[in-house]
N, C-alpha and C positions, 0 to 999 in steps of 0.2 A: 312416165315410164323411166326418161334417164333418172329422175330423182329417185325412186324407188331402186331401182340398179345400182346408183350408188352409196343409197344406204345399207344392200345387201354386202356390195362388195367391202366397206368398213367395217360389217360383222366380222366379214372372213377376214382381213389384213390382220394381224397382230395390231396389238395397240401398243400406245409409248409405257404404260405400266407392267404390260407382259413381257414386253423387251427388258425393259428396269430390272424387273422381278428376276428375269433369268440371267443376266450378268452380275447382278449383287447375288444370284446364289453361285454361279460359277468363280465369283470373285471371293465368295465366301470358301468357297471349295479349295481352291488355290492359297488363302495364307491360311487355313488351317493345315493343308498338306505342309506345306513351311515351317508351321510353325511344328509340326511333329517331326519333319525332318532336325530342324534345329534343337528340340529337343531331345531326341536320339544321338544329334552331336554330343548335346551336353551330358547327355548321364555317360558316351564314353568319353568325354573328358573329366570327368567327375574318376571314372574306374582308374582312367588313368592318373589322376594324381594319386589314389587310393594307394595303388600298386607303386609310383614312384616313391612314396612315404615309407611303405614296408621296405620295397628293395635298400632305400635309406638308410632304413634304422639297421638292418641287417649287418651293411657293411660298415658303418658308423661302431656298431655293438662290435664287431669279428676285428678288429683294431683296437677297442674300448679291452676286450676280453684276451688279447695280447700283449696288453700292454701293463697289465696285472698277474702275469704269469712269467714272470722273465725267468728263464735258469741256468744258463747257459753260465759260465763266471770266465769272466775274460775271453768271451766267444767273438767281441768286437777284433781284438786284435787277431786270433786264430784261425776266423775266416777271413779276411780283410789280405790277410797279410802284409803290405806296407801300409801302414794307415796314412791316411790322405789328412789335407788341412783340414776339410770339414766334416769328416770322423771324429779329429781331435777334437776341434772348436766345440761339437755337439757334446762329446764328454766333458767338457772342461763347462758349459752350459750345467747341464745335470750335476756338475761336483756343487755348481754356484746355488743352487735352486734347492736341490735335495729334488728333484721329482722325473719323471723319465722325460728324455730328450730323443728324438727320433732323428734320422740322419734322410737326406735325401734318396732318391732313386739311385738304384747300385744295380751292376751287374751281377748274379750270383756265381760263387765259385763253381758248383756241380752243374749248372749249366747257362754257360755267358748269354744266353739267349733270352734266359728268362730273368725280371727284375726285384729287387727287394730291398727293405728297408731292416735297420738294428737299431733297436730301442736298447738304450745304455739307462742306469740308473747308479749312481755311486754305492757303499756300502761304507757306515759309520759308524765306529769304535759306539759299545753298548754304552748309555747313560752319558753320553758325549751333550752337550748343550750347543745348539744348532741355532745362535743368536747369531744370522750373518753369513755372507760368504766366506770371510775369514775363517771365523770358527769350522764353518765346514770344512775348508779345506784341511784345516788340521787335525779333524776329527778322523776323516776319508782312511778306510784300510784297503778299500778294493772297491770294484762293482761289478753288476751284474747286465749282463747285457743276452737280450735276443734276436735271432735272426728270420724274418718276416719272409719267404716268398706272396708277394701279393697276390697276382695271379692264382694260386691254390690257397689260401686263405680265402677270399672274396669270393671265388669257384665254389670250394668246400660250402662256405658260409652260406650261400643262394642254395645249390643243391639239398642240403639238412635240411633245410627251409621249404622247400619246392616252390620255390621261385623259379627255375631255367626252365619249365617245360612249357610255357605258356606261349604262343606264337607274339606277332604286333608288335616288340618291344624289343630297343635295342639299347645296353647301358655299355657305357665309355667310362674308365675311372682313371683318371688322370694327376700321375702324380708328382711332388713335386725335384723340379733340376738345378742346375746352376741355371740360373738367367734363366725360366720359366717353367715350364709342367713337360711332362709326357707323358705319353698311354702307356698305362699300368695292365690295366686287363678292359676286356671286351668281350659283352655275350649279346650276337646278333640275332632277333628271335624273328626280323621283319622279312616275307621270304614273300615272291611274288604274284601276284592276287591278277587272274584273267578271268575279266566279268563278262556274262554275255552283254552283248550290246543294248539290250533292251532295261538295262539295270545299269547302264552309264549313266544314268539321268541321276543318280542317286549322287553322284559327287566323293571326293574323297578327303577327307580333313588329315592334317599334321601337326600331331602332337609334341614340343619339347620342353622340358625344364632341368633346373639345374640344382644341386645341390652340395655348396660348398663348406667341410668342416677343416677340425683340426688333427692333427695325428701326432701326442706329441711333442708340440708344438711347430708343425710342421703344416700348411695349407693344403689340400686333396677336393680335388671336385670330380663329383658324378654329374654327368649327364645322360640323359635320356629322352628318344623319340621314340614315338609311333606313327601308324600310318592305320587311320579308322574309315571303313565304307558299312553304310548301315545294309552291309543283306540280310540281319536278322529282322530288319522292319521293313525290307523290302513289300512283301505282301500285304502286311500293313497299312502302309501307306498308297500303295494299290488300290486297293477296297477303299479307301475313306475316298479318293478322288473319285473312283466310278459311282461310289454311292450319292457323292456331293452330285454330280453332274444328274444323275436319274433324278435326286430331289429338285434341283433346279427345274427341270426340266417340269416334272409334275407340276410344280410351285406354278410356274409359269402358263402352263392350260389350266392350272382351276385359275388364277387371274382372267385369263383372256377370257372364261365364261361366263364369270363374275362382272367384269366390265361390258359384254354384251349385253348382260340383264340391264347392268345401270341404266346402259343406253336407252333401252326402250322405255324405262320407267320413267324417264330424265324430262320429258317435256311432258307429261302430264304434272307432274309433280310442281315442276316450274311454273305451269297457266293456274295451278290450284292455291298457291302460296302465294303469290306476290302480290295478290292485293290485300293480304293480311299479318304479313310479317313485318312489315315499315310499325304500323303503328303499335301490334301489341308486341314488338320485342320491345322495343323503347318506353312504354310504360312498363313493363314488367322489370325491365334495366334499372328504370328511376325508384319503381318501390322497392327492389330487394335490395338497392343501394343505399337510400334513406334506412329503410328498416336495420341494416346491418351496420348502421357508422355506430360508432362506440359515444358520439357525441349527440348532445338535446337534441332533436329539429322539432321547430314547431312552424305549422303553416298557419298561417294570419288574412282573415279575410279584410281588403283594403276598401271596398266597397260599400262598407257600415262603418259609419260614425261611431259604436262603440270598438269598433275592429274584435268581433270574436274570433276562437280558437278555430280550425276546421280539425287540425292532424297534430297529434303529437306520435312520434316515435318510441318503441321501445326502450330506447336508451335514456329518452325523458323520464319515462316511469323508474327506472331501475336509479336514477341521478336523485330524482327529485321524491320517488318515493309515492307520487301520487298515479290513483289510476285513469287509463286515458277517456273515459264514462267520466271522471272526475274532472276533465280541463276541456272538455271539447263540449262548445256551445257558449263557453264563459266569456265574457268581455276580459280583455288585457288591462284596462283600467280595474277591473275589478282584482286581478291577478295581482300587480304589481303594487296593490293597497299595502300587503304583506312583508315587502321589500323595504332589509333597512336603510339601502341607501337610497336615497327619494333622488338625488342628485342625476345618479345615473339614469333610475327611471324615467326622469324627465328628458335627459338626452334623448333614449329609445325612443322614446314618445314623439319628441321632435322628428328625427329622423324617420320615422313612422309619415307621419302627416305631410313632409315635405317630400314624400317619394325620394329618401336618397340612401346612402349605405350609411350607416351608424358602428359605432364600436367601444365598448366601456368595459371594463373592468369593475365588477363589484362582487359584492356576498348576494349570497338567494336563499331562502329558507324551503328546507323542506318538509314533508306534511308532518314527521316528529318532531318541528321543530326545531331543530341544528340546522349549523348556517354552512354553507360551501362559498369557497370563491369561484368566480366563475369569470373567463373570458366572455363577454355577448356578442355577439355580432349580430345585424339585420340587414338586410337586400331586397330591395323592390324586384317580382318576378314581372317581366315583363310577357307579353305574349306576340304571336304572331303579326297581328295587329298593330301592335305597338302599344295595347294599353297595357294599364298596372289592375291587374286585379287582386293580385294577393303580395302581401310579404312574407319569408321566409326569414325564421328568427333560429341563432344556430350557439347552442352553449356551451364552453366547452370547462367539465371542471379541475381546475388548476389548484385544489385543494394543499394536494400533497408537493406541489412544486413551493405553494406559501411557506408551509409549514418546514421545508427543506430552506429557503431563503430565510426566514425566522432562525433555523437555527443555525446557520452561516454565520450570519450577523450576532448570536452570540457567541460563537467560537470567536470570530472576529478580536469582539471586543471585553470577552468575559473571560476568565481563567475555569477550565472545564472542571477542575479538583474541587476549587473552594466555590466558587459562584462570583468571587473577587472581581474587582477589575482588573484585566491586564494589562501590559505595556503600554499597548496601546491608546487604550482607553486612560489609563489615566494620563500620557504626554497630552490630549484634547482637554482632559479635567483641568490637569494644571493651564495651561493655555487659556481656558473657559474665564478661568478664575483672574488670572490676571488682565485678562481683558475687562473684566466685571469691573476689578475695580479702576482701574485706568491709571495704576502708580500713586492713588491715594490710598490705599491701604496694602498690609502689608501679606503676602501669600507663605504660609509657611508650606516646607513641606519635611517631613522629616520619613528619617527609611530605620526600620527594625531590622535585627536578626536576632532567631531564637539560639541561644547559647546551648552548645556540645549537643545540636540537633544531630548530629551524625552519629550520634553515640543511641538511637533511638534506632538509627536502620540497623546499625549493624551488630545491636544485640536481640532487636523483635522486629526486624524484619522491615522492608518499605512498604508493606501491607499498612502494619501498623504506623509507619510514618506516612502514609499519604491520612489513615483514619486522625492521625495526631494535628496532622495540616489544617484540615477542615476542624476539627473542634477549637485550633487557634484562631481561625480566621472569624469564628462565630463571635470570640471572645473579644479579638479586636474589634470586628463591630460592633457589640454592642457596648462598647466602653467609649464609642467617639459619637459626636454628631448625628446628626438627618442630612445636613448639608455639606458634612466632611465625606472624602472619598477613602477608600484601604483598596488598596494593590497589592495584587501578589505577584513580583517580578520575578519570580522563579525561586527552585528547592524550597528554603525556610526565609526566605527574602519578601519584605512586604514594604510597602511604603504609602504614606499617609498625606494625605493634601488637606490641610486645615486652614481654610479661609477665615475669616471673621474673628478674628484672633488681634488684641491690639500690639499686647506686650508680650514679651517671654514668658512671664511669669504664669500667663492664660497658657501658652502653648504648652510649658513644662510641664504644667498641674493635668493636662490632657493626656502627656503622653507616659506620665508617673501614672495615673490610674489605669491605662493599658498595661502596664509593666505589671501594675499588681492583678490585672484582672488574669493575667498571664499566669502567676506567680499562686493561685491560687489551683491547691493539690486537684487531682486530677485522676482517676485509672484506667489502665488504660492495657487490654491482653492481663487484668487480671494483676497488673504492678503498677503500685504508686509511682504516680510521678509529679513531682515540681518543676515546672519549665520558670526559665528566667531569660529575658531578652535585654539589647542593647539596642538604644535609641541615637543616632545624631539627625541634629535640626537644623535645615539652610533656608533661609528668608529671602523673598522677592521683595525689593529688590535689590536688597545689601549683597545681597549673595550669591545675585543670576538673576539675567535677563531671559532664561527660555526656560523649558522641561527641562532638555537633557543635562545644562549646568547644574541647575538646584539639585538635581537627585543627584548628579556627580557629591556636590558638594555635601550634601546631606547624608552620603555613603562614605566619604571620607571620616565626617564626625562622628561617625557611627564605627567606623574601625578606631577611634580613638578613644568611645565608650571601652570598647572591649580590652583596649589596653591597660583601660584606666581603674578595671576588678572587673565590668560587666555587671549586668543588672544594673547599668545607671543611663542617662541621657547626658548627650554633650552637645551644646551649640559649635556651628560649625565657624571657623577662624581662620584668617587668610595664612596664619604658620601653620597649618595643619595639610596645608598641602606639600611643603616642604617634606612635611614626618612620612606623606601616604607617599612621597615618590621614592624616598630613601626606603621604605617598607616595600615597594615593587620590584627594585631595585636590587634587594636582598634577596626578594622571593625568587628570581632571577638567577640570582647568583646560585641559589640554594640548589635549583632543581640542576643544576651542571657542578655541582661540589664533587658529587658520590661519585661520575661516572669521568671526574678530571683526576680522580683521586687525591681530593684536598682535605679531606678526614683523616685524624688521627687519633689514637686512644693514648691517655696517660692515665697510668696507675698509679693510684693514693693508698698505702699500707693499712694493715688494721691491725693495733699491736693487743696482744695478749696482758692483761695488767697485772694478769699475776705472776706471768715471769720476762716480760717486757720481749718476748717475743714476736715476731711478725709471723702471722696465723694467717691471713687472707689479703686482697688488695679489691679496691674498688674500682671496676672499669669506667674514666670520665671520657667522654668525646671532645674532641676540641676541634677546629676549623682555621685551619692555617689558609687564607686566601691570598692567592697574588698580588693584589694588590690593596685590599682591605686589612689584612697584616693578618695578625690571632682575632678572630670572632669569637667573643666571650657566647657561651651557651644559650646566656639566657636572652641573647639578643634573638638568636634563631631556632630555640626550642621548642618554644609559644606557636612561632612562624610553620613550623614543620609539622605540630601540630595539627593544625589549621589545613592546610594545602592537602594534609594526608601521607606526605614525604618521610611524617615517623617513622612508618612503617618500613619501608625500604633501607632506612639511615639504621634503625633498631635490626634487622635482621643482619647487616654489615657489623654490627656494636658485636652481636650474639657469635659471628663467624670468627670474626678478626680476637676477638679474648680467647678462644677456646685454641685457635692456632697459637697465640703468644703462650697460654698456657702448658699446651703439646712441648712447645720449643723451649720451653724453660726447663720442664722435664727432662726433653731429652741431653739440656746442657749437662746432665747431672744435680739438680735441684729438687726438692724433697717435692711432692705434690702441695701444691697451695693454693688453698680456696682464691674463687675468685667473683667476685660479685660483677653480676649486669643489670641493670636498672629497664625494665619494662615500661611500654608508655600505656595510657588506654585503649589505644587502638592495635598494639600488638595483643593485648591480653584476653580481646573481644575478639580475635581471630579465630573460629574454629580450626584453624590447621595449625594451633601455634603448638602444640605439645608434637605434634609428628615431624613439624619444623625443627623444634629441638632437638629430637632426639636423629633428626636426619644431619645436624651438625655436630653433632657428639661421635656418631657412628664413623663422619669424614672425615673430623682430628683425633679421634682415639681418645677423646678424653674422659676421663671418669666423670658418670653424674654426681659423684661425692662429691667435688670439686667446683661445681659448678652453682652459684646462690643466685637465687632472681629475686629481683626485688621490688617492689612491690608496692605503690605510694598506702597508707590509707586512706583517701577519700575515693580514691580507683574502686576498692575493692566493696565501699559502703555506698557504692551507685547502683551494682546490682550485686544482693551479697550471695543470692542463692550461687546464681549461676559463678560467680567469684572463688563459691565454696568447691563448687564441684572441675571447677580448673585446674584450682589448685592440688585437691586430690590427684587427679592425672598426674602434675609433674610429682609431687609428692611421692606418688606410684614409682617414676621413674627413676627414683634417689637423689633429686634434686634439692640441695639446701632453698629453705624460704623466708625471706625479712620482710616484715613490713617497716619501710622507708617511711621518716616524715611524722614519725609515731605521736601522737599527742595533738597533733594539726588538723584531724580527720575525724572529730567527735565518733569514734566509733562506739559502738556499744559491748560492753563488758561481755551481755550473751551468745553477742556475735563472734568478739575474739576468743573466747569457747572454743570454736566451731571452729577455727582457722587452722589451718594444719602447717602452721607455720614455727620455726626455729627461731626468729629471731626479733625483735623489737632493735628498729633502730630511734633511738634518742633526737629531735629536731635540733637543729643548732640553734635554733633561739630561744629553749631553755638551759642550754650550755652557755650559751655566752655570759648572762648574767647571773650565774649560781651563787659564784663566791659574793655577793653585794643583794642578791635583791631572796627573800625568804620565799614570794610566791614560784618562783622559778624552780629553788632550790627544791622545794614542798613538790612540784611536780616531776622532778626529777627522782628525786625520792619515791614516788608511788608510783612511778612506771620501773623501775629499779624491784619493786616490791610487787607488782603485779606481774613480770615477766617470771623473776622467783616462783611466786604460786602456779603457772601457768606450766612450768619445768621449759621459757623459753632464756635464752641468753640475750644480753642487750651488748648495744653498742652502741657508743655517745658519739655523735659528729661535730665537727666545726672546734672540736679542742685545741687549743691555741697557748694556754697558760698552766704552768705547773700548778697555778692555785686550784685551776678548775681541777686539772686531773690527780690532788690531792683528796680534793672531794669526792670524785668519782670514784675513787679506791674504797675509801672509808664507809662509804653505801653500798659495794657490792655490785659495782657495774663491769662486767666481764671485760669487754675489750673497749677501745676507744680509738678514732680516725679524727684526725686534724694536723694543724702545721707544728701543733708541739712533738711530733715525731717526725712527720713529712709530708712535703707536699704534692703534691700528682707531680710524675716524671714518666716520660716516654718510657718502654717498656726496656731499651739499650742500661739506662740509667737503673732501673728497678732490679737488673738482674746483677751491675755493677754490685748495688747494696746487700744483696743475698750474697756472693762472695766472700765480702766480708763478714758476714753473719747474721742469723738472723735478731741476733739480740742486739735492740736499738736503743740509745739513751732519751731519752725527753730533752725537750731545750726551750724555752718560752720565746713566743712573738710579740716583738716591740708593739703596742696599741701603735 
């Protein structure tokens, strides 16, 4: 009876989840009421800034809007009557500026009680130029000034508005004094709120902000508070708290009835279960775990000498392909017959028969056929007992981690573009190879670069230069060895490790048949191309004891191919490092030339032959270094070239002629052509015509006056696109020569096509005209080609009256060399135009 009693009377107590239930709902009751009170704060602090923002702009605007309307002329002094120091200052401000000057807080004349400011603004003589306070002041004939009561402006300006009628809100405008602010106007809207008592729970918030501008140039701040009690959500917020508490409340009796059921059902339930949930949740745990791993399991009976299959898992079938009717029953020797590493198999096998854990790594085939890598593992299951009756075999496949390691390892050590070897990989080749031979034989290694490869990106594109990359690197290998290696060390850089090599003569004849395998035409986007490379060759062990020397040095001799025309091979020579350091040296020097400003231009005339006038001048570069003295051009032309600094140095060439040219004009000097000499890689710029004419437009100078010049072998590398440039500046009224004329096998149909004005003559068919007939013969027919063509010519490098007797007598328009004059800074060239432009000839001593 007590036990029955006391299980009656545990019905009736509440329980610990009805109590729970009904304080998480009364707790829930509680921060939702919170949180709706605090959001009722916030939307009226939200109204409130709404409303401070308008009232803002309001009084901001009603100052803004008087200070645009001045009328008043001479009202400062009128009302004022003695005017004060900072009256004046504000005026003498406004005379400085030109723009309206506001004066501080002022008592008003019609009544001292109330405050106000005068906006002054000067008045300036019409068409007066207002460069400066100066000038203003002397411009000034009067100004205009008005007089502000604030108080009824800001008044005015809220009422139009309907802004004052709204209670909660009180704004201060505060303006400014000597030594700090004072209250300008005030409209108090906050008037006293008596709550019943029962609606103090509600609380009361205070609102203030600030807003400070200008007036003028004068500082003014508004401020503004309120005083917010939510009685419009008073009810509100009422009802959600009585409604939380009633839900509570229910919440809490259907728990308690709920848990009284549990109770009674609770100890049947419990005598009904427990002697069958130990063992079938744990078997049911172990097969939906097995079945669900992503990895093999196979279970292996240990107990038979052939050890067959009992279980494969799903994940077996979906890996290996095969169905589980298909491996269960089967001997594991028979399984593993199929396996092509036998190595491994036989490990498992072992581990298998000695009861112990096993682990291998190998390939497994599956029922198509195709092989997988696969991690194995194996584990002896023990039982309760302690015996071993089965094994547990677990695989997992690592196919794609292979195939991701595989390709590591050729990123590693292969160049991703061509398939080459890289860096890398070849410093291990070279290394390989002199180990190999152990200092009895000799390790060549030599490094290519493909010549004016940059002239490939930057007319078709690095599309077509990465496709042009791989078609070389094809060609280099198949013109070398089985046992030689080709590197590609980056951009158009390759290098070569040739072992088995006795004498130079073997290496040279190797590295000439790559040159020609090179050298052989090619298209490539639809345009012919002839690539031509430079080779130098450094030898183990004359040359270097490791990788990185040899290739040093083999890069060296290969910069002294390229000096030496290109398209050839150079063994590598202990003077040649001399040449590469004085060449880094330079390069050094070069790239801080343009921005120390150590360039200079000197102009060389171009006289008219038929009335020995000075018609044009040709703009030269020269390089005045500190201490390297005059750098002759052609020492750093090549170089700048190369680096890509052309470009930069050529747009400096293009800026600084057309300003000498501007300033020659405007000395009083007649307009005078002026030539600038174009490199390949300005002429390859698509921005180079808008370039031009964006320098033309900065010095005023006419495109009549302006000749670009133009090698010919530049313009017979690509001629379409050459044709169509040239048209551009053509368009623009820019004179056109092609420089170097005779040097650049151009074709007759091409110079057709050319929109150019002028054939310049090479100098070294000038120099030997008077003595040798084949000179004179082609001087002659470019004289007579330019004739048919309706272009003018112009002979360089003239030097001797003999020459420029001949020149005459065949009809060659103008001539430049030192039998007239020789390049002179631009001070110099204008000296000579003073005197005239008609210059005499004078011959130069050979």
């Amino acid at each position: 009876m007590r036990n029955a009693s006391a299980g009656r009377l545990r019905m009736r107590l509440p329980s610990l989840a009805t109590l729970l239930t009904l304080l998480a709902g009364l707790a829930v009751t509680g921060v939702l009421v919170k949180d709706m009170r605090e959001a009722g704060f916030q939307r009226a602090r939200a109204e409130f800034n709404r409303r401070v923002e308008v009232r803002g702009a309001v009084v901001r605007r009603s100052f803004a809007n008087a200070s645009e309307v001045l009328r008043a002329t001479n009202a400062l002094f009128s009302s004022m009557g003695t005017v004060g120091r900072a009256q004046f200052e504000a005026f003498a401000r406004a005379l400085d500026s030109g723009e309206p000057v506001s004066t501080e807080l002022l008592p008003l004349l019609q009544d001292t009680r109330r405050l106000g400011i005068v906006l002054v603004q000067p008045v300036y003589r019409p068409e007066a130029l207002l460069l400066g306070a100066a000038a203003r002041r002397a411009a000034v004939i009067g100004d205009t000034a008005v007089t502000i009561d604030v108080a009824d402006l800001v008044g005015a300006s809220l009422a139009s508005a309907r802004l004052l009628g709204q209670e909660g809100l009180r704004l201060d405008l505060y303006g400014p004094i000597e030594g700090g602010r004072q209250l300008a106007y005030r409209y108090d809207g906050i008037v006293s709120n008596h709550r019943p008592a029962w609606l103090r729970w509600l609380g009361t918030r205070d609102f203030a902000a600030v807003d400070r501008f200008e007036v003028a140039g004068q500082p003014w701040e508004l401020r503004f508070h309120a005083r917010v009690t939510l009685l419009a959500d008073a009810v509100m917020l009422f009802t959600t708290a009585l409604l939380g508490i009633l839900a509570s409340l229910s919440l809490a009796f259907y728990v308690q009835g709920r848990v009284a059921r549990a109770r009674r059902t609770e100890a049947l339930v419990r005598r009904r279960t427990a002697d069958l949930r130990g063992a079938m949740d744990a078997l049911r745990l172990y097969r939906r775990a097995i079945d669900s791993s992503a990895n093999a399991v196979i279970l292996i009976s240990a107990t038979q000498p052939d050890y067959p299959v009992e279980y494969v898992n799903p994940a077996f079938e979906r890996m290996r392909g095969f169905a589980a009717d298909e491996i269960v029953g089967h001997s594991l020797y028979e399984l593993g017959l199929r396996e092509p590493d036998q190595a491994a198999v036989a490990e498992i096998r072992a581990a298998i028969r000695q009861r112990r854990p096993g682990h291998v790594t190998m390939r497994v085939v599956c029922k198509d056929g195709q092989f997988l890598h696969a991690e194995v593992y194996v584990a002896p299951v023990v039982d309760a007992a302690g015996t071993i009756e089965h094994v547990v075999m677990t695989q997992y496949d690592i196919t794609v981690a292979k195939r991701y390691e595989a390709e590591l390892e050729a990123r590693a050590r292969f160049d991703t573009l061509t398939g080459l070897a890289n860096r890398a990989l070849l410093h291990d080749r070279i290394e390989g190879a002199i180990n190999y031979t152990a200092g009895q034989a000799p390790v060549w290694v030599a490094a290519l670069d493909l010549d004016h490869f940059k002239f490939v990106n930057d007319t078709l594109g690095h599309v077509a230069g990465d496709r042009l990359l791989q078609l070389v690197a094809a060609r280099i290998a198949g013109a070398v060895g089985r046992s030689d290696t080709v590197a590609r060390t980056g951009g158009d850089e390759f290098v070569l490790v040739l072992p088995g090599r006795a004498s130079e003569g073997e290496v040279s004849d190797t590295v000439l048949a790559v040159l020609a395998a090179l050298a052989h035409p090619l298209e490539l986007e639809g345009q012919p191309l002839i690539l031509t490379g430079s080779a130098g060759v450094a030898a183990f062990p004359s040359d270097g004891s490791d990788a990185i020397v040899l290739i040093q040095h083999a890069e060296v001799a290969m910069y002294r191919a390229k000096e030496s025309g290109r398209n050839t091979v150079q063994f590598y020579t202990p003077s040649m490092n001399a040449r590469a350091r004085e060449r880094l040296a330079l390069e050094v020097a070069l790239r801080g030339a343009l921005n120390h400003e150590q360039f200079e231009l000197h102009y060389q005339p171009q006289v008219d032959l038929a009335s020995s006038a000075v018609v044009g001048v040709e703009a030269l570069i020269r390089w005045r270094h500190p201490s390297l003295g005059m750098v002759r051009p052609d020492r750093f032309i090549t170089l700048a070239e190369e680096t890509g600094l052309i470009v930069p140095i050529g747009a400096w060439v293009l800026r600084t002629a057309c300003h000498q040219s501007r300033a020659w004009q405007r000395a009083g000097h007649a307009p005078l052509r002026i030539g600038v000499n174009l490199s390949a890689r300005q002429f390859a710029d698509p921005g180079l015509v808008k370039q031009i004419a964006r320098v033309l437009d900065e010095t005023g100078v006419s495109p009549s006056c302006l000749e670009v010049e133009i090698t010919e072998s530049l313009v017979m590398e690509d001629v379409e696109g050459a044709i169509r440039t040239m048209a551009e500046l053509k368009g623009m009224g820019l004179k056109l020569s092609i420089d170097d004329f005779g040097t650049g096998y151009s074709s007759l149909s091409y110079l057709r096509r050319f929109p150019v004005d002028v054939l310049k003559i090479d100098r070294s068919f000038v120099r030997d005209i008077a003595f040798s007939e084949d000179d004179a013969a082609m001087v002659t027919a470019i004289i007579d080609l330019a004739r048919g063509l309706r272009m003018r010519t112009i002979a360089e490098g003239v030097e001797t009256e003999a020459q420029l007797d001949y020149l005459r007598r065949r009809g060659c328009d103008e001539v430049q060399g030192h039998v007239y004059g020789r390049a002179v800074p631009g001070a110099d060239l204008e000296a000579m135009l003073r005197r005239g432009r008609q210059v005499a000839p004078h011959s130069v001593d050979a």
